[in-house]
DSSP file (Angstrom, degrees, kcal/mol; ACC not computed):
  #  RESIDUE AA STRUCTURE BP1 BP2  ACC     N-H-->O    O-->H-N    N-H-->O    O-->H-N    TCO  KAPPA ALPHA  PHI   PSI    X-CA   Y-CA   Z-CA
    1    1 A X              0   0    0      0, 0.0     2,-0.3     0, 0.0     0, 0.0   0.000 360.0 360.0 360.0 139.4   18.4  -29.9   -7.2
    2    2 A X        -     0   0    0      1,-0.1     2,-0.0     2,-0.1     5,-0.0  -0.727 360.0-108.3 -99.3 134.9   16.6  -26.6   -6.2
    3    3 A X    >>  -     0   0    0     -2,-0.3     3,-1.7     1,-0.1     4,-0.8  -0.200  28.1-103.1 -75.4 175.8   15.7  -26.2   -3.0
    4    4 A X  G >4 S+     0   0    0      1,-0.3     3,-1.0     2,-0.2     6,-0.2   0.869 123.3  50.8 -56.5 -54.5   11.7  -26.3   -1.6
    5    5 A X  G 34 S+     0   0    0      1,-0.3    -1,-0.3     5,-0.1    -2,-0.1   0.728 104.9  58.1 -87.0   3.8   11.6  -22.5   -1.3
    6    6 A X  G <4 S+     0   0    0     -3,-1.7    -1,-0.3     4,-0.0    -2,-0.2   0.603  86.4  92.9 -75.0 -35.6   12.9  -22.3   -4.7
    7    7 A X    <X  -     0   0    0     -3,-1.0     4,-1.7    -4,-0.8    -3,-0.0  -0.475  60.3-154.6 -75.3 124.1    9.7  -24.5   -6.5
    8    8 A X  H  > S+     0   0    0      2,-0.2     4,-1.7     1,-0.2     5,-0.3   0.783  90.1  67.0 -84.3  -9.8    7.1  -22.4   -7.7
    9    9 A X  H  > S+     0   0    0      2,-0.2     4,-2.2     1,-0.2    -1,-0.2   0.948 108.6  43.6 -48.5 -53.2    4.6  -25.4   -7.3
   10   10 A X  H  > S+     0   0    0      1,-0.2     4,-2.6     2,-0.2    -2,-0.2   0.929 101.8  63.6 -96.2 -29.6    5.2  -25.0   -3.9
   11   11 A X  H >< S+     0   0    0     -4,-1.7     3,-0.9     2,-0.2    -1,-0.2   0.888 108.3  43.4  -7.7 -83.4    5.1  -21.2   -3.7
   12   12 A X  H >< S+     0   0    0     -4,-1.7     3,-0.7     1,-0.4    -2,-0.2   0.895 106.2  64.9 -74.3 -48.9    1.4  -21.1   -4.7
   13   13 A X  H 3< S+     0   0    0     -4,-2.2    -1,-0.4    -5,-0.3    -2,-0.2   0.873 106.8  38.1 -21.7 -75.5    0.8  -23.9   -2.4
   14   14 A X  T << S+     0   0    0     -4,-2.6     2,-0.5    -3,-0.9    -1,-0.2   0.467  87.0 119.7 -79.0  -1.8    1.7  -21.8    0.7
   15   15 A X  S <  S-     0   0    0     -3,-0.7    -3,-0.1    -4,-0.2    -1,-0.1  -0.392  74.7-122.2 -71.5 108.2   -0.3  -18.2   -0.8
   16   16 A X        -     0   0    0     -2,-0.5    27,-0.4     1,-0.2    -1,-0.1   0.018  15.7-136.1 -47.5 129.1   -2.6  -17.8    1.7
   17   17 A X  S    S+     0   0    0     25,-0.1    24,-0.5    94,-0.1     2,-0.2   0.358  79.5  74.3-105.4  38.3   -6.1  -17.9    0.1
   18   18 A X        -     0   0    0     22,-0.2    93,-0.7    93,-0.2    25,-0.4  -0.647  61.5-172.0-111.2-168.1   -7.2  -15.3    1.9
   19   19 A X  E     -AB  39 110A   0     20,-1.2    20,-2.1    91,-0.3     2,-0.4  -0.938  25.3-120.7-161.6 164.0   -6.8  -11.2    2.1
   20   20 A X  E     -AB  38 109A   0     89,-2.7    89,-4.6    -2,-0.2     2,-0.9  -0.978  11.9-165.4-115.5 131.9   -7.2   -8.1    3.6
   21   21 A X  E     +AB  37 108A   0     16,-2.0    16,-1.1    -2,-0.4     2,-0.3  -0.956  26.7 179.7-100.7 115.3   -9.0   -5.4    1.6
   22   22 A X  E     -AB  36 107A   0     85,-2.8    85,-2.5    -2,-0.9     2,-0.5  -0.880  15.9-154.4-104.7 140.2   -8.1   -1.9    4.0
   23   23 A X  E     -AB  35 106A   0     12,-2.7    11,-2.0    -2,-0.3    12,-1.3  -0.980   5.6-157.6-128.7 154.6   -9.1    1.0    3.2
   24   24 A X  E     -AB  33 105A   0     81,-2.9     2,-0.8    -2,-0.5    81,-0.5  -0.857   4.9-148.1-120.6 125.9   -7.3    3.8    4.2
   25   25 A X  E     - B   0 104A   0      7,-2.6     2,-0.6    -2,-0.5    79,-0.2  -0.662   7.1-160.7-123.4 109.2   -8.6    7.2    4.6
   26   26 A X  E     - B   0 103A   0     77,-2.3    77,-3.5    -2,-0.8     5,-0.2  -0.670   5.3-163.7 -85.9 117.1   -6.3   10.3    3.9
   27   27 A X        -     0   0    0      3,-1.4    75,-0.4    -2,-0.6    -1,-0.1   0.078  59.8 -87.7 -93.5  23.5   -7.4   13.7    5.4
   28   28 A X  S    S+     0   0    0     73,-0.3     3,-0.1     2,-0.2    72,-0.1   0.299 125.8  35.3  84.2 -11.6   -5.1   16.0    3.3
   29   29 A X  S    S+     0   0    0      1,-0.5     2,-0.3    95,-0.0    -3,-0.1   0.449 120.7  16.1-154.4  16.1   -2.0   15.7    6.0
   30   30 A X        -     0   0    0     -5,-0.1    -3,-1.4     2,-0.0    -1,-0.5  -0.980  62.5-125.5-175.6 172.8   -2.2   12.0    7.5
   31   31 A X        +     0   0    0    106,-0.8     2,-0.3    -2,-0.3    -5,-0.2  -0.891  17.8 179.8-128.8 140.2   -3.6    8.5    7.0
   32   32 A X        -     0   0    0     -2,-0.4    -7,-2.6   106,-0.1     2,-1.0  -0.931  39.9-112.2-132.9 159.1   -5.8    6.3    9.5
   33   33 A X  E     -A   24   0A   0     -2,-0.3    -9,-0.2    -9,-0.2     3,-0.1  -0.880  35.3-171.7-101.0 116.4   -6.9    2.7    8.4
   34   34 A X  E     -     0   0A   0    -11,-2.0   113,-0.7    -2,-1.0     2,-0.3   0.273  58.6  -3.4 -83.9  -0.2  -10.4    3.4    8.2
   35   35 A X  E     -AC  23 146A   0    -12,-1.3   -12,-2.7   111,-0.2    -1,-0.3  -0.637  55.0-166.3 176.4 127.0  -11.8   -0.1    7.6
   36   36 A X  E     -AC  22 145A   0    109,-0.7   109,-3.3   -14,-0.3     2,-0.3  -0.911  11.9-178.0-143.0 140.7  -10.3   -4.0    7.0
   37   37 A X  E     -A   21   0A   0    -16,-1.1   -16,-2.0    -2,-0.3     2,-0.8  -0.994  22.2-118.5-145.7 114.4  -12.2   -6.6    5.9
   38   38 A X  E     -A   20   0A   0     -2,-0.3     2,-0.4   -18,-0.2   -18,-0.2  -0.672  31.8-162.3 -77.2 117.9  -11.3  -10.4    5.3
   39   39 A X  E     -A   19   0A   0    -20,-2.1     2,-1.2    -2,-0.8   -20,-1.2  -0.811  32.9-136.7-116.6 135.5  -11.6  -11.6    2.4
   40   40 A X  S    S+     0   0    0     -2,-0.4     2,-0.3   -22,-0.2   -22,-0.2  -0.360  75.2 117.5 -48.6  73.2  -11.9  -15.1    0.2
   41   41 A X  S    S-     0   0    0     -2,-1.2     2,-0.5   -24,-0.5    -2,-0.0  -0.952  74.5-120.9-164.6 139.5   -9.5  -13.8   -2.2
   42   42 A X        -     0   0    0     -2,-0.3   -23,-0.1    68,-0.1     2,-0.1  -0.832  39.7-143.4 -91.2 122.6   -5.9  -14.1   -3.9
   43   43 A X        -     0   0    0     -2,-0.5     2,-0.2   -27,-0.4    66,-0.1  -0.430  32.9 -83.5 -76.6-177.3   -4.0  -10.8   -3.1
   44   44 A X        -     0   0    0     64,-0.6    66,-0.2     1,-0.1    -1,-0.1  -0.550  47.5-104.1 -86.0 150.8   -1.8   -9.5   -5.7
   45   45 A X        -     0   0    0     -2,-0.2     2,-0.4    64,-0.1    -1,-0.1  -0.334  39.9-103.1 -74.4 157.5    1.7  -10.9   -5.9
   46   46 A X        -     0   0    0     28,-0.1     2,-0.1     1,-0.0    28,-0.1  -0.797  36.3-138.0 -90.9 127.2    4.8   -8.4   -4.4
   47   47 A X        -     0   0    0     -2,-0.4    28,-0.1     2,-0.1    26,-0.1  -0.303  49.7 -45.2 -62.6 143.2    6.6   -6.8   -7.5
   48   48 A X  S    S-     0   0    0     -2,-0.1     3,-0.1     2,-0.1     0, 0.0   0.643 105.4 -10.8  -4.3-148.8   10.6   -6.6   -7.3
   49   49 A X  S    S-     0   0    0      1,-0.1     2,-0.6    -3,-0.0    -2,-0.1  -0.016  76.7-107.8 -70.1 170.6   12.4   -5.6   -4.5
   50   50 A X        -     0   0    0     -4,-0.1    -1,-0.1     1,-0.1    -2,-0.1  -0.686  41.0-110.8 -86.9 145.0   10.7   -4.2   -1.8
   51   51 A X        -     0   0    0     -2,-0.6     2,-0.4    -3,-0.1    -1,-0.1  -0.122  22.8-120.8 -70.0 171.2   11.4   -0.6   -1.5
   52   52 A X    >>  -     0   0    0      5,-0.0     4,-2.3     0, 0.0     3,-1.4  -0.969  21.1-131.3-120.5 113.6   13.5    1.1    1.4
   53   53 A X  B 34 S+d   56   0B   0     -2,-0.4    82,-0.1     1,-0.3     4,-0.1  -0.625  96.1  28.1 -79.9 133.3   11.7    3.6    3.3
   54   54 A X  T 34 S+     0   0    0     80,-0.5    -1,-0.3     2,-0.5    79,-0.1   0.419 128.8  57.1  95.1  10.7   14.3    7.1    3.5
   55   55 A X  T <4 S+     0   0    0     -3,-1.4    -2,-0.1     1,-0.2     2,-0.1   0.564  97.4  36.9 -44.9-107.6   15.4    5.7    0.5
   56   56 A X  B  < S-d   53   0B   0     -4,-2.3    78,-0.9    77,-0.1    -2,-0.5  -0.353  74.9-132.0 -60.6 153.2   13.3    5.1   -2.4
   57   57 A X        +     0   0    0     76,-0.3     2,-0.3    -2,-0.1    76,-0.2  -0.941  61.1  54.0-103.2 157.2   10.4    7.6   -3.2
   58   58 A X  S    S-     0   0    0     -2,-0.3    65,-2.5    74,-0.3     2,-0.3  -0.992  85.9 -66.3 124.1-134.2    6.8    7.1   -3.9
   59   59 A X  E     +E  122   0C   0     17,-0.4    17,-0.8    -2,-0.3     2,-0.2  -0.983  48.9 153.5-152.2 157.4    4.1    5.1   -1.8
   60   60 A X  E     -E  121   0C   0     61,-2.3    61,-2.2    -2,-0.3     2,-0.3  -0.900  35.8-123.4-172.1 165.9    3.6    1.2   -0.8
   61   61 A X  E     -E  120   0C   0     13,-0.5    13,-1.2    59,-0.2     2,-0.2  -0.880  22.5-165.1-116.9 137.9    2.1   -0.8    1.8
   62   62 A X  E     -F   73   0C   0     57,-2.1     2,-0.3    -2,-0.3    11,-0.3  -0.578  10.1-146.6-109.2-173.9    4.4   -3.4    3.7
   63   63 A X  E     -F   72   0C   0      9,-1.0     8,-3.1    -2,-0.2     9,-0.8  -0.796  28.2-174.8-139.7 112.0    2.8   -6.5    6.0
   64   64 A X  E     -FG  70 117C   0     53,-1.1    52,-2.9    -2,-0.3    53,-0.7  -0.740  19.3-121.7-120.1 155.2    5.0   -6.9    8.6
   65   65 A X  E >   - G   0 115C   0      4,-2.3     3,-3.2    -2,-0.3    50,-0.1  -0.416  50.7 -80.1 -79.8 172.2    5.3   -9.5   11.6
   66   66 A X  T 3  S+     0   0    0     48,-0.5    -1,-0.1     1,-0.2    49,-0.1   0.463 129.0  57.6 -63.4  10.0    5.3   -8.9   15.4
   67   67 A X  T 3  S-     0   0    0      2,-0.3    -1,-0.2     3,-0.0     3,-0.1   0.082 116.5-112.0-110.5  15.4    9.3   -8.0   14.8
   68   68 A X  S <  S+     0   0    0     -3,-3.2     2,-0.3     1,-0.3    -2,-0.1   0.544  70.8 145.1  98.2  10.5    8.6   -5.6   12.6
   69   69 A X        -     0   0    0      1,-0.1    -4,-2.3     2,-0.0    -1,-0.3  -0.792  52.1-110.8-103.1 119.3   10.2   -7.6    9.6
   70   70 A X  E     +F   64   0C   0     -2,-0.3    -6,-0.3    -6,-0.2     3,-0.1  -0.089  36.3 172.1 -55.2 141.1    8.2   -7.1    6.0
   71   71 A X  E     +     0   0C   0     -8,-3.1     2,-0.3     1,-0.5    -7,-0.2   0.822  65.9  15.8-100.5 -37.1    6.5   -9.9    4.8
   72   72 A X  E     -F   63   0C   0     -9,-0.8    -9,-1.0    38,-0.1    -1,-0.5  -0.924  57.1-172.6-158.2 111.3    4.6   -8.1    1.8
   73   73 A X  E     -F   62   0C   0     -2,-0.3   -11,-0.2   -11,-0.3     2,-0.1  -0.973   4.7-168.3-122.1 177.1    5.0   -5.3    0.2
   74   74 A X        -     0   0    0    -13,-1.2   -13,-0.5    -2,-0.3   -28,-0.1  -0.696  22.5-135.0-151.8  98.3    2.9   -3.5   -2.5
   75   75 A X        -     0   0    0    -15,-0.2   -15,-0.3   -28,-0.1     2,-0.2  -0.237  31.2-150.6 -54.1 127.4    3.9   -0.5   -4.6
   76   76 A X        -     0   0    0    -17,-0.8   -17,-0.4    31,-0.0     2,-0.4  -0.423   7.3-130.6 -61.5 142.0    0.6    2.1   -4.5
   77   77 A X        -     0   0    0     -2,-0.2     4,-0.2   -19,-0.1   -17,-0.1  -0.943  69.5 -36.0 -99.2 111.0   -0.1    4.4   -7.2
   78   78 A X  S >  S+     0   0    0     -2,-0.4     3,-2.5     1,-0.1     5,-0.2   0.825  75.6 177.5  59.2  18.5   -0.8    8.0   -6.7
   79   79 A X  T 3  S+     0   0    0      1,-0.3    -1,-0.1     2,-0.1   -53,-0.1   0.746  76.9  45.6 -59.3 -33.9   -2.6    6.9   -3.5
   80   80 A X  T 3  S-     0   0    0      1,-0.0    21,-0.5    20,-0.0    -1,-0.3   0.725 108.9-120.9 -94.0   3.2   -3.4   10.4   -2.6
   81   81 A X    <   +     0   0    0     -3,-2.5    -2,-0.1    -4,-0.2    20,-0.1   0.958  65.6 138.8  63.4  58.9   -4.6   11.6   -6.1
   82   82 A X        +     0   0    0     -4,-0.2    16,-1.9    18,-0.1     2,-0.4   0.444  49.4  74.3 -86.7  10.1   -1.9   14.4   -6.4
   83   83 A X  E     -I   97   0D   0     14,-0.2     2,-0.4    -5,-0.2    14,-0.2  -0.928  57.5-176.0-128.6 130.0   -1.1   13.8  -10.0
   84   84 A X  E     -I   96   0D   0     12,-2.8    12,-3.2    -2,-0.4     2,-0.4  -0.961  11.5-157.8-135.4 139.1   -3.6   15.1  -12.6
   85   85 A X  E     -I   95   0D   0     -2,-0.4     2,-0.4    10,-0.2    10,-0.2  -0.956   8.2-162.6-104.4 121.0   -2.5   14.1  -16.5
   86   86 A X  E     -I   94   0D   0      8,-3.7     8,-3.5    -2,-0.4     2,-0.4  -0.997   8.7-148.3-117.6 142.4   -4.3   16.5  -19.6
   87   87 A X  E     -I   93   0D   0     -2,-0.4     6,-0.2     6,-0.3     5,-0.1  -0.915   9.1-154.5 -97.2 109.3   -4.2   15.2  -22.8
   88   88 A X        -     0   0    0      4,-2.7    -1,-0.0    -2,-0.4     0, 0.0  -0.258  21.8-119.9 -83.6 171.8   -3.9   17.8  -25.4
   89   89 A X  S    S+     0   0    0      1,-0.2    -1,-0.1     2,-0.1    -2,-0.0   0.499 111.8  66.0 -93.9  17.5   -5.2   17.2  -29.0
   90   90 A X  S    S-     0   0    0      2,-0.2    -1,-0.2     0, 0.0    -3,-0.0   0.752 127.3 -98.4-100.0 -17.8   -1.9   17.7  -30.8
   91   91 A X  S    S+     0   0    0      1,-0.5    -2,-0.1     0, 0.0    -3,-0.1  -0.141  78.8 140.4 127.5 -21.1   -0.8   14.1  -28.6
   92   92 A X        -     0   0    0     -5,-0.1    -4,-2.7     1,-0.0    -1,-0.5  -0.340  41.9-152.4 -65.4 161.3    1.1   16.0  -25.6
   93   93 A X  E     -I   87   0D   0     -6,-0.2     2,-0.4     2,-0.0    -6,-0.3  -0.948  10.2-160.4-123.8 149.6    0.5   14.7  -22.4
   94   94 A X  E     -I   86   0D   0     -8,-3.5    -8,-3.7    -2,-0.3     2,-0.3  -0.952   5.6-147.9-128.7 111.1    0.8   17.2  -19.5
   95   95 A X  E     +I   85   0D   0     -2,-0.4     2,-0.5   -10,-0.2   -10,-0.2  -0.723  21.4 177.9-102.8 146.8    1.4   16.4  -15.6
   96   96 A X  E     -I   84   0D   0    -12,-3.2   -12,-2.8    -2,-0.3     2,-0.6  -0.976  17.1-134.3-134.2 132.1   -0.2   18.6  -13.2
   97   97 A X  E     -I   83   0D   0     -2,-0.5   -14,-0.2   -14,-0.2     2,-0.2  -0.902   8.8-155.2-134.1 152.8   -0.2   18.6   -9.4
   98   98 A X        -     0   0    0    -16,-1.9     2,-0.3    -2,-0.6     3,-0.1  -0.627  24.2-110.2-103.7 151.7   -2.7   19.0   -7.1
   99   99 A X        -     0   0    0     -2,-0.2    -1,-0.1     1,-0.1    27,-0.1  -0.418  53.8 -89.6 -70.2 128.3   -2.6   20.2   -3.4
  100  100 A X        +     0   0    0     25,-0.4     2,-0.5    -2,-0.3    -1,-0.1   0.130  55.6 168.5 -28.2 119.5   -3.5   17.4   -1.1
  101  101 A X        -     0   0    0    -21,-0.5   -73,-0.3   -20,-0.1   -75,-0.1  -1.000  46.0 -67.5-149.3 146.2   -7.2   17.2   -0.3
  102  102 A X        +     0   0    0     -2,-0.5     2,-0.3   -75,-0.4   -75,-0.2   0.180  61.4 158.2 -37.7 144.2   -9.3   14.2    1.5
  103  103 A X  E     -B   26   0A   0    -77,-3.5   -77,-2.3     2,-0.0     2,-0.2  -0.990  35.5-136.1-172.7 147.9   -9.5   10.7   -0.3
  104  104 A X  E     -B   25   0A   0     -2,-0.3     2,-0.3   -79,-0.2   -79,-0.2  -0.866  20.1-169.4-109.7 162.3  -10.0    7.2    0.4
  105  105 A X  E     -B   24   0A   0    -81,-0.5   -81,-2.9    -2,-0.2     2,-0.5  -0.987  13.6-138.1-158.1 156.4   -7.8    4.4   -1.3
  106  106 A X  E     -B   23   0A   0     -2,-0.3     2,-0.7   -83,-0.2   -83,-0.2  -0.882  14.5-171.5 -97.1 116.5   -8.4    0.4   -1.3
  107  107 A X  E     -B   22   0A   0    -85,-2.5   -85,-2.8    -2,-0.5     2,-0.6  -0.979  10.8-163.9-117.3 151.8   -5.6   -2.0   -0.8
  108  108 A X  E     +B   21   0A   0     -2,-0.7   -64,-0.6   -87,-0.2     2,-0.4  -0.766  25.8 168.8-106.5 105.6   -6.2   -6.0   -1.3
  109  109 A X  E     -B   20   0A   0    -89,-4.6   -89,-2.7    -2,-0.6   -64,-0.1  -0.960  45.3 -91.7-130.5 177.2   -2.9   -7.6    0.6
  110  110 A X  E     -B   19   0A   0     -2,-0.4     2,-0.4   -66,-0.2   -91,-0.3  -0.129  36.8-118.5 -69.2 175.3   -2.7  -11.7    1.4
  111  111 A X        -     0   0    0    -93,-0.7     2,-0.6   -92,-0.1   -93,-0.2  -0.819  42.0-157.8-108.4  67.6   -4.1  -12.5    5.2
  112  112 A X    >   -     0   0    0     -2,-0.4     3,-4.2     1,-0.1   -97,-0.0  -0.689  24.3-139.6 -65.9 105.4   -0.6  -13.9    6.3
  113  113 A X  T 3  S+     0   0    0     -2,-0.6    -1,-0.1     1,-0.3    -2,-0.0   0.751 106.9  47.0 -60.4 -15.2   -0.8  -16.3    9.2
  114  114 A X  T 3  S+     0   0    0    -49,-0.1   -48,-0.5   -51,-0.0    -1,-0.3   0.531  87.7 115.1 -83.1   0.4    2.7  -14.2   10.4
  115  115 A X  E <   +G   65   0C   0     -3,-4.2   -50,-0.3     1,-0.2     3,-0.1  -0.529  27.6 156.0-102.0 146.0    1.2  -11.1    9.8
  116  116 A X  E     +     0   0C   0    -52,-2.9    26,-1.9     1,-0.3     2,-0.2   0.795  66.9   6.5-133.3 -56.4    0.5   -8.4   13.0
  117  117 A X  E     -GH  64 141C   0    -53,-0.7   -53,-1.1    24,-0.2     2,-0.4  -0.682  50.6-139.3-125.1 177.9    0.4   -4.7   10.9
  118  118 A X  E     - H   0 140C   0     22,-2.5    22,-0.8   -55,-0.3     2,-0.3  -0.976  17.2-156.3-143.5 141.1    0.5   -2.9    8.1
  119  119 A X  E     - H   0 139C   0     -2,-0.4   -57,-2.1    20,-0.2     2,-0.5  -0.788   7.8-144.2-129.0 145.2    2.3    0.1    7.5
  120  120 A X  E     -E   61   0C   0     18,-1.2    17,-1.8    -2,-0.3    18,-0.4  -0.982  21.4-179.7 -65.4  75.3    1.7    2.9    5.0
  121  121 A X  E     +EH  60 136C   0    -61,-2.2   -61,-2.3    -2,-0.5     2,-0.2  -0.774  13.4 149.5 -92.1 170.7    4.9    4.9    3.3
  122  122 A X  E     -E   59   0C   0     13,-1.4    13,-0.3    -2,-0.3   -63,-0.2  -0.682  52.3 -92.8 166.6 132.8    4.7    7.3    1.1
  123  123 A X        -     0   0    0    -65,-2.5     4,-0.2    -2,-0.2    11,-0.2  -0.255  67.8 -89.9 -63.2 137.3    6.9   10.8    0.0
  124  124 A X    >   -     0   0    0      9,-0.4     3,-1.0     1,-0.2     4,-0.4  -0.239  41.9-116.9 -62.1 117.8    5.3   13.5    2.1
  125  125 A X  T 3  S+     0   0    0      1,-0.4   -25,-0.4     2,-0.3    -1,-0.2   0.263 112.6  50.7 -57.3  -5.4    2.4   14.9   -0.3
  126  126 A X  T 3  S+     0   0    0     -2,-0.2    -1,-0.4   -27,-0.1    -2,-0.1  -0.369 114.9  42.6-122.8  58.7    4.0   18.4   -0.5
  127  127 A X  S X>>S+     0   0    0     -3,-1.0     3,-1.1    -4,-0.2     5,-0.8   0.166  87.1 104.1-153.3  -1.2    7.3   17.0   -1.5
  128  128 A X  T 345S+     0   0    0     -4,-0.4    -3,-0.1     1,-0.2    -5,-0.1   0.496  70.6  56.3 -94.8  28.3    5.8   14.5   -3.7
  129  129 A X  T 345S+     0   0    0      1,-0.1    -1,-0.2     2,-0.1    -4,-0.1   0.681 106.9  47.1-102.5 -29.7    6.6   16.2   -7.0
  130  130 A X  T <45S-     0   0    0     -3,-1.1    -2,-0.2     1,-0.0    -1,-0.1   0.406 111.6-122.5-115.4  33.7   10.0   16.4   -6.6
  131  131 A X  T  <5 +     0   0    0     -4,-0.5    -3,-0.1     1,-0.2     2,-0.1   0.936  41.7 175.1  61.4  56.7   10.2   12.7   -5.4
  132  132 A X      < -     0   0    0     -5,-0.8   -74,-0.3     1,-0.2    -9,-0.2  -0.347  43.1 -62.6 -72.1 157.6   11.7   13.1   -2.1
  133  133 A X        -     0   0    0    -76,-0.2    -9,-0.4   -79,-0.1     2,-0.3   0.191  49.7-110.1 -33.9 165.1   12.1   10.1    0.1
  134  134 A X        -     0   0    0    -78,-0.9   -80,-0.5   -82,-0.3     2,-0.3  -0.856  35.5-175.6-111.5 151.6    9.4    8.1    1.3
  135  135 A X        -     0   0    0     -2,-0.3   -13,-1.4   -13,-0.3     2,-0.3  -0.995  40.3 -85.4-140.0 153.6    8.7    8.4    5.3
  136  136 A X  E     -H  121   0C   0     -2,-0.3   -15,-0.3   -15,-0.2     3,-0.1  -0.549  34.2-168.6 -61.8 126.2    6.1    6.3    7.1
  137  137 A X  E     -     0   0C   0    -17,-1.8  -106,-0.8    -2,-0.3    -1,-0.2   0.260  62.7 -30.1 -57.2 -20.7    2.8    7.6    7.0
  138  138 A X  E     -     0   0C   0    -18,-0.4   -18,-1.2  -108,-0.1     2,-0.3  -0.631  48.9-138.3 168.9 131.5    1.1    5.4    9.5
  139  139 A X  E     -H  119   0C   0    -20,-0.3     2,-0.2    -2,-0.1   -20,-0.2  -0.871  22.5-161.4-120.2 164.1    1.3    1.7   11.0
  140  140 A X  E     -H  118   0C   0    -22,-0.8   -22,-2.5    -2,-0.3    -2,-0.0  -0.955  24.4-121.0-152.0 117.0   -1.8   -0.3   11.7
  141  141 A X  E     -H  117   0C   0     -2,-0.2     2,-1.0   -24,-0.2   -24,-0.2  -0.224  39.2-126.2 -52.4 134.8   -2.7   -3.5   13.9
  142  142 A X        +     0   0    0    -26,-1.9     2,-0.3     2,-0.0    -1,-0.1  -0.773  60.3 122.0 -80.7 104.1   -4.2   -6.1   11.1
  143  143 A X  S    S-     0   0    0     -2,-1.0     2,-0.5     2,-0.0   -27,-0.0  -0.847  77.2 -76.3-157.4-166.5   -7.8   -7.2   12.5
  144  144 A X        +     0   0    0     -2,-0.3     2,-0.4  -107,-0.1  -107,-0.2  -0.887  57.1 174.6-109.3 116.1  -11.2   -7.0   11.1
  145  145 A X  E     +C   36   0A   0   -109,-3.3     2,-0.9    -2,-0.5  -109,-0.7  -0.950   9.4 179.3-134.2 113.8  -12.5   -3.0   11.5
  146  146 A X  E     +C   35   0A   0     -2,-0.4     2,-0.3  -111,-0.2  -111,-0.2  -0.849  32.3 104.0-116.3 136.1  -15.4   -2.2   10.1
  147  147 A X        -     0   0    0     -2,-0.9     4,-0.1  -113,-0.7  -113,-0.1  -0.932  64.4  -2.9-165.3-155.7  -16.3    1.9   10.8
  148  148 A X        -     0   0    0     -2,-0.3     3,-0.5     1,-0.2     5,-0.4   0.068  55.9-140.9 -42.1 144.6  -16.6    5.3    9.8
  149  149 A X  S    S+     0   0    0      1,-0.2    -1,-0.2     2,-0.1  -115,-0.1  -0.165  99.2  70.3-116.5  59.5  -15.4    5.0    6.4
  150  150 A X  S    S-     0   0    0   -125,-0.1    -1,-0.2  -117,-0.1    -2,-0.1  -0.336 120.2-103.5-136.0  17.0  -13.4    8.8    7.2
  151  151 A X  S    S+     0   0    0     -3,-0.5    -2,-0.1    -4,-0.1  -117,-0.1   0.880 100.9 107.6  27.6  66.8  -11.0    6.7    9.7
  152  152 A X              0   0    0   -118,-0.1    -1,-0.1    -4,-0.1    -3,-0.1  -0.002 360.0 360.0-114.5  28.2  -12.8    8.0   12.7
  153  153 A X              0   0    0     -5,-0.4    -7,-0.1    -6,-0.0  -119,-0.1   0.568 360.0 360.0-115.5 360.0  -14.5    4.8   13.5
């Protein structure tokens, strides 16, 4: 018999049916959570293992409790828009990277009754081409923020 945290019946049961949409605002050399918002809303489910920051490279968002222990994570794409693709007409596709410049980026993660921050990694934005390690970028109390939406608010 498989045990109760084994049933996927009961999985969906306990995915909290709320979320936080953060947005996160990147000035070209560091990241502030510019804004969280609760929302009536399924977050997306956490893809394979969770990555190992000083490990792994690339960027994700974790959810952690008040011992610091991930609850969530959620692999990012390209969060800081350094990666530009051209598409030639013969079919090649071409990667190009750009130097770090100001951006906002959205993430939806669940509203976990355990959950106290969320933390930001991601490989340092002039390293990220040659896919250096990921190092934390930022942790963030989880509460409802609504301001500048340039993280000075």
């Amino acid at each position: 018999m498989a045990a109760m945290a084994d049933d996927p019946t009961r999985r969906v049961a306990d995915t909290p049916r709320e979320s936080w949409r953060l947005t996160f605002h990147f000035d070209g050399e560091s990241v502030q959570l510019a804004e969280s918002e609760r929302l009536p809303m399924l977050a997306p489910a956490a893809v394979g293992e969770p990555p190992r920051g000083g490990e792994n490279s690339g960027a994700w968002v974790e959810v952690l409790d008040s011992g610091g222990t991930a609850l969530y994570h959620q692999l990012l794409h390209d969060p800081f828009h350094l990666r530009a693709e051209h598409h030639s007409p013969d079919g090649r596709i071409e990667v190009h990277w750009r130097p770090p410049e100001p951006t906002d980026f959205e993430v939806i993660v669940p509203a976990l009754r355990q959950a106290e921050t969320v933390s930001v990694w991601a490989t340092p934005p002039d390293e990220y081409e040659r896919r250096s390690a990921a190092r934390m970028q930022g942790q963030f109390a989880l509460h409802e923020r609504r301001g500048d939406p340039h993280g000075r608010g």
